[in-house]
Each structure stands twice: as C-alpha cells, then as structure tokens.
N, C-alpha and C positions, 0 to 999 in steps of 0.2 A: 271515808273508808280507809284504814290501816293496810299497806301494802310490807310486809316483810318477806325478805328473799331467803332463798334454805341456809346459807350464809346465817343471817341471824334466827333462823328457826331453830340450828343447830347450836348456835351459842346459848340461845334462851335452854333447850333439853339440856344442856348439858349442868347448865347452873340447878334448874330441877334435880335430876338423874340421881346426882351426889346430895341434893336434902339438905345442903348446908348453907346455902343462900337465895335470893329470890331477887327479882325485877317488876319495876313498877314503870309506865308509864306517864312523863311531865307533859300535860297536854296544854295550849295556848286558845285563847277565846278572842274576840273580837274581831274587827272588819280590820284587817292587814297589820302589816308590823307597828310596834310604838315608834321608829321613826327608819328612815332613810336617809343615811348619813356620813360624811367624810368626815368619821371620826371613830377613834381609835386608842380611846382612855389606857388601853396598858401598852401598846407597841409606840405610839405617839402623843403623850400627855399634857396635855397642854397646847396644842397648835394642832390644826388642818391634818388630817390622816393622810396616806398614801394613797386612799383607793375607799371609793364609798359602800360601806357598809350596809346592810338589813341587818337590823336590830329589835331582839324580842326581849322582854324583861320587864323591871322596875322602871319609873319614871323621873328617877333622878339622873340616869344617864345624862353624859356630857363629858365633854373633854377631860375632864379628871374624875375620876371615884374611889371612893374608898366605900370599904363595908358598912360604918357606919351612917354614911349619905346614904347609901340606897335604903339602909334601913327606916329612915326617915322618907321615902318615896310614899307620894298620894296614892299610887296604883302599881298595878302591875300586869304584863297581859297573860300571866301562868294563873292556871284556876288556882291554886293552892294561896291563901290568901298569905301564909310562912314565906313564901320565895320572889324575896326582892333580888333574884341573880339579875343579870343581863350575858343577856346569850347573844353574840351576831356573830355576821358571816358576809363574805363576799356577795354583792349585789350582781344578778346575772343579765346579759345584754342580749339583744338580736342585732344581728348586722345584716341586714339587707341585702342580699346580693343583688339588687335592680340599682337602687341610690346608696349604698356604702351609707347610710345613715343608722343610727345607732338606737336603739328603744329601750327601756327596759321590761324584763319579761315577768309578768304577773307572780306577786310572790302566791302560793298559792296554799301551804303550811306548815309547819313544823313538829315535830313531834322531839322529845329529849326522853330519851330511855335512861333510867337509874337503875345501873347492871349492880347487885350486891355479891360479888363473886365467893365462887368456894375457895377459901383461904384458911389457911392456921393464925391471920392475923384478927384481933379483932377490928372491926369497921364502922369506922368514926364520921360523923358528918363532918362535912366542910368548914374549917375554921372561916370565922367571917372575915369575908376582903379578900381570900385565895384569888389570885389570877392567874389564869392558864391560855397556854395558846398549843393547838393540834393542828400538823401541817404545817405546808411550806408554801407561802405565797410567791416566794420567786422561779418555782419550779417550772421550768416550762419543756422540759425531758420527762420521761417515767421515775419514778420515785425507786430510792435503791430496793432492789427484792420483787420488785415486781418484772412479773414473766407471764408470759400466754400459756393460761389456762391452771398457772398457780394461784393457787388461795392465798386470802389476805394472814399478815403475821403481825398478833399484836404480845408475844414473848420475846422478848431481845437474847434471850439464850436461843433459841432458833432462827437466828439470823435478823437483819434489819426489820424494824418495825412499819407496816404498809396500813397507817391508822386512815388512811382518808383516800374513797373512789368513790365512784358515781354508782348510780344504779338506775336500771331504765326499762321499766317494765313496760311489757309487750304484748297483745295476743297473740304473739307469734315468733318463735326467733329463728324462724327461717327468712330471709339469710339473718345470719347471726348478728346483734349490733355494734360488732367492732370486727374489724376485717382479720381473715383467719390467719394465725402465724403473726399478727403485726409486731414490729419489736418496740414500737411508740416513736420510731425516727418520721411518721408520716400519718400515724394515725394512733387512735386512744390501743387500750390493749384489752383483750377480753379475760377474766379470772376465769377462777374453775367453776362457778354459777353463770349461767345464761342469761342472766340478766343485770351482770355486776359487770366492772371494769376501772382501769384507771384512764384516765380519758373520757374527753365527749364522744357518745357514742355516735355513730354516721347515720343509724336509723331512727325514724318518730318513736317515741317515747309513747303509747299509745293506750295503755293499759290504764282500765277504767279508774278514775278517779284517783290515778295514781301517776302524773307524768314523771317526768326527769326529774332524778332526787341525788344531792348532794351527801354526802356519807361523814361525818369525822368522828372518829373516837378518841378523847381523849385518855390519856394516863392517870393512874388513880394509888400513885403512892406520892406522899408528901414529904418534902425534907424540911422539916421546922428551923435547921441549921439555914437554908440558905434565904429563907424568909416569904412571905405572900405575895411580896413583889417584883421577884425575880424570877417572870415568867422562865428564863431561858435557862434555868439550872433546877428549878423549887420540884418540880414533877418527874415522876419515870413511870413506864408500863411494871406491871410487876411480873415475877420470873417463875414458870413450873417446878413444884417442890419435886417433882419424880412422881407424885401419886394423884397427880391431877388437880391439884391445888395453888391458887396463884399467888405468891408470898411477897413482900415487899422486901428491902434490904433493912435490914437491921436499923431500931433506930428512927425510922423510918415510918410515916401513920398512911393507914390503908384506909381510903378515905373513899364513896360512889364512884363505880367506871360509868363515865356519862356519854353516851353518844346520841352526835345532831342526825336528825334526818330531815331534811328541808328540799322541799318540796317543790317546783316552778312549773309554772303551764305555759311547756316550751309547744305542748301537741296544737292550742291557740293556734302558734304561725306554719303551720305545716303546707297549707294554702300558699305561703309566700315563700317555702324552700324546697315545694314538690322538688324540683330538677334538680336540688343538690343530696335529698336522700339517697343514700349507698356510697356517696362519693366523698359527701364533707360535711362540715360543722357549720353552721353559720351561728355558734352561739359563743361570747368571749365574756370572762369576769371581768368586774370594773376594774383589777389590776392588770388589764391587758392583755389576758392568759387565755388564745383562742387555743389549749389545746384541751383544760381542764384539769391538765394534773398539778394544777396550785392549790386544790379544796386543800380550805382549812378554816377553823374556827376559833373563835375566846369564847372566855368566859368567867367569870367575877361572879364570886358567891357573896350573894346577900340572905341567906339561908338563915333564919330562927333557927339556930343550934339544938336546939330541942326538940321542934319541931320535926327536923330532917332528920336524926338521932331514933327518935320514937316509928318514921317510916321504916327504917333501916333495922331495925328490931323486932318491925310486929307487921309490916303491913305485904300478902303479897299477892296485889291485885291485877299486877300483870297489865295487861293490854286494859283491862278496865278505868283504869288512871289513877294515878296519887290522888285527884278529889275523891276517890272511892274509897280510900284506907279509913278500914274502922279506927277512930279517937284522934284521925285527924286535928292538930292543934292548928288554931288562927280561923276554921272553916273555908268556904271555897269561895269566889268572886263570880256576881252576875255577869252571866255568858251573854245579857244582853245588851250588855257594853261595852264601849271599848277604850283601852287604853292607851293613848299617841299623845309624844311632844312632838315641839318644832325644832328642826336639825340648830345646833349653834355656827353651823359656817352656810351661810347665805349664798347659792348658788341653783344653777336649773341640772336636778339628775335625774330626768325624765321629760319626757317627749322626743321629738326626732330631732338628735345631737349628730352633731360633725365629728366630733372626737369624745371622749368616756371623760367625764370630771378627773380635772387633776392633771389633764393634759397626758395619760398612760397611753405609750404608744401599744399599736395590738401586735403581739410575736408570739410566735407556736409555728410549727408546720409550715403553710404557704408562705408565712410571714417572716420565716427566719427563728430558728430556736431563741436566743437573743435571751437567755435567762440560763441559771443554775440552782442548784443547792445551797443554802444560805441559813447560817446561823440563827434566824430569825425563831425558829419554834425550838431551841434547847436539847430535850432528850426526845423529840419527837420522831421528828422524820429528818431534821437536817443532818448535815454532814457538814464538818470545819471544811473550807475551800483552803487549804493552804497545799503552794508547792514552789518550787526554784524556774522551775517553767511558767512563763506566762499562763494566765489564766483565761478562757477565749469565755469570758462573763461578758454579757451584755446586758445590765441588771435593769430591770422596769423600775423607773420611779419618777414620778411628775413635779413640776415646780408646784413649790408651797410656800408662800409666805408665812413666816413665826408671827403670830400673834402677842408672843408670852410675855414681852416688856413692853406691849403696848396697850393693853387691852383689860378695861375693869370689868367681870362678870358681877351682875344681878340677876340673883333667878328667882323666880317666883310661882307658888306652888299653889295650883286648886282642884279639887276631886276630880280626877277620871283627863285631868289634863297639867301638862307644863310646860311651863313657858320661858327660854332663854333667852334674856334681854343683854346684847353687847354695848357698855358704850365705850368711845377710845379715851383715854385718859389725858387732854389737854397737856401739851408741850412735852407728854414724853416722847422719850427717844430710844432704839436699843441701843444695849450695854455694848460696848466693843469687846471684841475679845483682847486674848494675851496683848501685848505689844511686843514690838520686835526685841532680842535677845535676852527675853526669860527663859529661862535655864529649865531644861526636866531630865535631871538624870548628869550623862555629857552631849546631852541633844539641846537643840538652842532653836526656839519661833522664828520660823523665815518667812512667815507672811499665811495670810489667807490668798487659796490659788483656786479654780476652777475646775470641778473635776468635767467627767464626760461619761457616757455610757459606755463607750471602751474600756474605762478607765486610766487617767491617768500615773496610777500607782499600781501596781497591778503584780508584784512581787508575792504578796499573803492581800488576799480579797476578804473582808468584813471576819477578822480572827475572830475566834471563838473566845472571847476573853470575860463574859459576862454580861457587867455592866461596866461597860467603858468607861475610862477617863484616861486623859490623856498622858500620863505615869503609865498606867498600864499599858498603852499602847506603846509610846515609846522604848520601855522596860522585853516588851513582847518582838517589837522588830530588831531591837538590839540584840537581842540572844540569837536571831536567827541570822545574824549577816548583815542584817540590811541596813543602812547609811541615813535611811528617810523614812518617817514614818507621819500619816496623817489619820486624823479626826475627822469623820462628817456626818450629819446627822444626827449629831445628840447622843450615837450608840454605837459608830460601824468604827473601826480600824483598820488602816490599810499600810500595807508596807512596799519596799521599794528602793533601789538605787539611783532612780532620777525620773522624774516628770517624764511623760510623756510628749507633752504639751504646756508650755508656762502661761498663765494666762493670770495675774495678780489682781487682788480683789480686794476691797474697802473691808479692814476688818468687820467692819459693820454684818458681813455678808455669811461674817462666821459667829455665829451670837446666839449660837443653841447652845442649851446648857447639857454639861454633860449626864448622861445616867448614873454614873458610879461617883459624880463628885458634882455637887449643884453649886459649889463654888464655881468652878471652872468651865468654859466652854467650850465644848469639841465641834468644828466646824457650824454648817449650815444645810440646805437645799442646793444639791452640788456644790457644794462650795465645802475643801480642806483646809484646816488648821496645821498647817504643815511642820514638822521637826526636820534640822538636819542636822551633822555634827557641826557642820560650818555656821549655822546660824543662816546661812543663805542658798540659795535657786542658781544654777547657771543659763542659763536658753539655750547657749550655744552648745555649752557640753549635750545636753539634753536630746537636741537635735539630732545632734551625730548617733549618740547613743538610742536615738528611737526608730532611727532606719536600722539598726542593726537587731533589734528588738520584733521590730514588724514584719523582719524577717524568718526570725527561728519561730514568731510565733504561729505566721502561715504553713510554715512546715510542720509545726507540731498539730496544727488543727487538720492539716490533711491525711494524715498519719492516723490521727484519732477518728476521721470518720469513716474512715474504710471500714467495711464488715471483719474484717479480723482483728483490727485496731481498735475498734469503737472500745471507748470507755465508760463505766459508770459512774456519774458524778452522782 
C-alpha cells in the first residue's frame, strides 16, 4: 500500500493543476535491499564508509562507481530494466531500552517518486554517473527553517531549504506525534501535516501498511561546470519564476526532482518500547543520530539516457509506476526475484550489537547534541560552520581503517547476484604522507597529529571549500587569520591558532588521498596533516593557550543555549 501525506498530495496537484509536467513512480521488487553496507562510493571512495548504509539499485555497487560500471551491472532491484541507479540511505537501529543492545529495524520499502516539475526549463534526464547527496548526516539539531507547525521549503528564494523529515502515519494523532511547541532542543518537531516532522516522532508509527518513513528530496538542477562528481557544489533546488514555475539558474540543466521514501517497521518493536511511547525515541541511524534530523540520501544515476528522457516526455502514470509507461525502453524485471550482492567490508551489522558498526557513538537529546551542520551535502541543507569563536561541534565519526593502498579488488558477476572478492596485495604498505618541511604556500608540514571529537583545531570546522586538498586549505585558513591549518579525512579542512591537544602520529596515519588532488594526501581517520607557518607544533604554547580557549568556549555555549540566546546552526 502507498501512504502519501497532504504534503505530497499537494505537491503532486500542483505539478497536475499547471498541465505542464507530470510524476511517475520508481518502484523496487524483491526480498529486501541489494545489500547492507558500510559503504559509501561518493562521500567515501574507496575505503570503509562512516556509517552503514541500505542500499537499493544496480549490482555493481561497491566502494567505487562510475556510470559506466553500473551500466554493465547483472541486475537491478528497480523494476525498470533502464535503471542501473543506486539509491541508499542510512540503515535504522532499535535500542533497547531493557539491554541497551542495538538491532536493526526491518527494512520494509522504498518507493522513489520522479517529480517532472512545471518549469520554463526544458527537462533532461540524468546524465550518466551524476552523484548527488540530500541532507545532512551530521545534524543532530533541527535543520535551518525548520519551525513547529511550518511546512517543508524546497525554494531557496523562500528561505532555507528543509529537503528531508520523517513521516509517521497513524490511525490517530491524537496526541499529536511530536510534542506540541517543541523547538527540537528535546524532541523531533511536528510541520504543518499531522503526520510529518523533522525528528523521530515519540509515538508508534501505526498506520496500516505503512510505518515510519524517512523522507529526502533531492535538488534537480545540474551544474555541468562543476561536474558529476562533485557531490557538494554539482546540484541546487530550483527557484520560483513569480508564476508558479520552478526555473534553474541559467546555464544550468533541469534534470527529475527525485525523492526517497523509505519505509521501516519500527510499529514490529512497539511490544519492546510500550513505556517509552509519548516520552522518547528508542530508534537511532547507524550514524549515531538518536534524534533523526540527519535523514539523508545519494544517489548515482545509472539511467539509459534514453530510456529516462522518453519517461520524462511521454509517460504520466503516477502512482501506477514507471513499469506502467507506455513504450517503456529496456521492459520491466521479474518481481519474482531478487537482486542482493555481498557488502565488500566484512563485518556483523545485524543482530543484537553493543555498539552501531564503525564504532558511531549515539548523540541527540538524552545523549548530548554532540553534532552540527556540516558541509557534507553542498547546496542542500548544509550550512558552512565557520566563525572566530570556537565552534561547540562534537562531530560523529567512527574509526575506519583505509583500505586503498592495500587492497586488490576482484569482482565477479552472475545473473540476479554479485560477488566481491578482497584479496590484500602481498608486502604492500601505505603511502606516507608529505614529509616534514614541504612548503604549501608560506605554510610548512609539521607532522600528522591526532584530532578528537572536540576538536583539536576548531578555529573554521570542515570549510566549505569543495573538494579539498591541501593548497586549498592552507590558501583558505590564511585569508582568515589563522596560523595552522589541517587536512583530515580525504575531504574536511580545519583551521586554527594552536592544537588543542598535541598528540603526533606515524605519517602513515595520515595517507588518505586527497579529494581535489589524488596526488596528495590530506590527513586520515582522526588523524591531521597539519600546516603551520613555522613548519612546527608547540605543546607548551598549546597548553597555556587551550585553558584559555576552554574557557571562552564554555561561556559561549552557555550564552547560546539559553532560550533567548539559542542559536541556529
């Protein structure tokens, strides 16, 4: 059964109403997703992802994709036999309130709606290989724009875009499922539907055939300038012409507004959280996000350009599904089979766990906000974190061994299954990073250091800068003041006047290659490639300077969480 909220009842009439576009439903077949997995082909390429995913799609997925691999994929689990995309999303957990043990919660469906909006542009299918990312996985506050009992905004001339909340259908929303007035400092936030919100809602999810559904909508204008693989610049929502039509920026290709609804049968454990209905959540994403307002999604078009092109044209079957459009090219996939590979990083992400794969501590709410706003999703929902004042981040991210200079992939491909075979490459070693006093700029390598979840650099937290490398970064904190600039994770930059904490590391430790420059490497898994202008680290100085630090930064956070103070990040 198909559950839509007035929310999207009203987006569908409206796309009708104006006669100038139409929506089709991307429906998925088989016994559960193609895989479940700590992996993360466009945010983390190449090595161990943040936080384990559910994954629907083509079965060439794995740590790296490109459009033309998936197009070569044996299966797929979207009926449309044309769409080798892959779609995932955060994998949802149950925490026990009796043993604090951890489960996962039955995925239960998906559905992907192909919105063709009314536009002056004309609408293009997806060039093949596009990757996109919706939402913000480090969020663990309410997302900017979002307010009790405001409706979702996906025009960014009307203020911040609110592309991703939950929805929880109910026979009943009395009491309402998010407590009334909440501002999200203690609990999810209810919109202006009764049955929408950002946040997990506090009550069962109970409505027929329909529990607790994750929401994202991606942005559906493309910048050919900034390329298909630069999730964090390549896309934007598009913007109201005045007459009711959604236009991209010049230049710019209007390409399906695609949004996930995915589905979980949280109402299952309702037996095991009777006494915490009305009060709390006991439901957290594998990134650690016990509050809910981290939903978000990818997504990588493996789309026959032709195929998607001729829906987006001629077909508007609505709820009946893209396998329904007449002249359909490729035809549809037996719905009595199913499509699953095996994850490529070898680990247990189900049954009853002590802690979430990846080692993601849980923050939200009881647990401590312990997250922010973060560069991660581009023109989405993030927000650059930079200021002159500490930044009170406390970012989720689990230790991850790099794979990427050690490890030969063989894969191999049979109908309706694949198989990823790792073997390790005999006597390799990783690559060290820089060595000490190479030059970037007047900034000079003072070693790989240790970060923390406080952060030890905490000046500009993860700049907005692209795709990183370490030029840019250094080039970005020097304009701003700052003396020290660091690399870590392949992608983040952080700035800063002095270590928090000195804690020196085996360059080994820093030997992720960078995003914006595959020559070079920008730090590790906690671990900074650090700049300074001296070429070196003090401790002592550091010291002195992080009592004075620890100190403005507790006044600043007590300042900011008073109800008059409270800030939006």
């Amino acid at each position: 059964m198909i559950f839509t909220t007035a929310a999207l009842a009203a987006l569908v009439a409206s796309v009708a109403a104006k006669g100038s576009r139409t929506f089709v439903v991307l429906r998925h077949y088989g016994n559960g997703p193609l895989t479940t997995c700590r992996a993360d082909p466009i945010i983390s390429p190449g090595t161990a992802s943040a936080h384990v995913h559910t994954v629907m799609g083509a079965s060439n997925f794995g740590l790296n994709v490109t459009g033309e691999h998936l197009r070569q994929s044996e299966c797929t689990t979207a009926l449309p036999k044309a769409d080798m995309s892959n779609y995932w999303f955060p994998t949802l957990y149950f925490k026990d309130p009796k043993d604090g043990k951890l489960e996962q919660v039955p995925f239960f469906y998906m559905n992907v709606y192909y919105f063709f909006e009314p536009t002056n542009d004309p609408i293009k299918a997806f060039p093949l290989g596009l990757k996109m990312v919706s939402g913000d996985a480090m969020l663990r506050t309410p997302p900017p724009g979002a307010a009790y009992g405001k409706g979702s905004n996906m025009d960014p001339s009307k203020g911040p875009i609110t592309a991703a909340s939950i929805t929880c259908p109910r026979a009943n929303f009395n009491p309402p499922s998010w407590p009334k007035d909440s501002d999200g400092s203690m609990a999810g936030i209810k919109s202006n539907q009764d049955g929408e919100g950002w946040g997990f809602p506090f009550e069962d999810c109970d409505g027929y055939a329909s529990p607790m559904r994750a929401d994202v909508h991606f942005p559906s204008c493309y910048n050919p300038k900034a390329g298909l693989d630069d999730y964090k610049n390549n896309m934007a929502f598009p913007s109201d012409d005045g007459h009711g039509k959604q236009d991209c920026p010049k230049g710019w290709i209007h390409t399906p507004h695609i949004f996930f609804e995915t589905y979980w049968n949280t109402h299952g454990f309702v037996d095991r959280f009777k006494d915490l209905v009305g009060k709390e959540s006991p439901f957290v994403f594998a990134n650690g996000d016990a509050t809910g307002f981290s939903v978000h999604g990818d997504f990588v078009s493996g789309w026959d350009e032709k195929a998607l092109q001729q829906i987006i044209d001629n077909c508007d079957a609505g709820h009946a599904g893209i396998h329904t459009c007449p002249g359909l090219i490729g035809g549809v996939n037996d719905e009595s089979k199913s499509c699953k590979i095996e994850c490529p990083i070898k680990e247990t992400v189900d049954g009853k766990l002590d802690k979430l794969p990846g080692n993601n501590p849980i923050k939200g709410w009881k647990y401590g906000t312990g997250g922010s706003s973060s560069s991660s999703s581009g023109n989405n929902l993030a927000v650059d974190i930079e200021s002159a004042a500490p930044s009170p981040t406390n970012v989720v991210k689990q230790a991850v061994t790099s794979q990427a200079q050690t490890t030969t992939v063989v894969q191999t491909t049979t109908v309706q299954s694949t198989t990823t075979v790792y073997i390790s490459a005999v006597g390799a070693k990783p690559t060290d990073a820089a060595t000490d006093g190479k030059a970037v700029g007047d900034f000079k390598y003072a070693g790989c250091y240790k970060d923390a979840s406080d952060r030890v650099l905490s000046g500009v937290i993860r700049a907005n800068l692209g795709r990183v490398n370490n030029t840019a970064c250094v080039s970005h904190c020097s304009s701003k003041g700052f003396s020290v600039a660091g690399t870590e994770y392949g992608g983040e930059c952080y700035c800063g006047n002095e270590l928090s904490k000195v804690e020196k590391l085996d360059d080994s430790k820093c030997s992720m290659t960078c995003e914006g420059d595959g020559a070079d490497k920008c730090g590790g898994d906690w671990a900074l490639s650090v700049y300074t202008k001296s070429g070196k680290v003090s401790a002592r100085d550091v010291h002195e300077e992080s009592h004075h630090r620890r100190h403005v930064h507790n006044h600043y956070m007590h300042h900011r969480r008073t109800p008059a103070g409270r800030l939006r990040r």
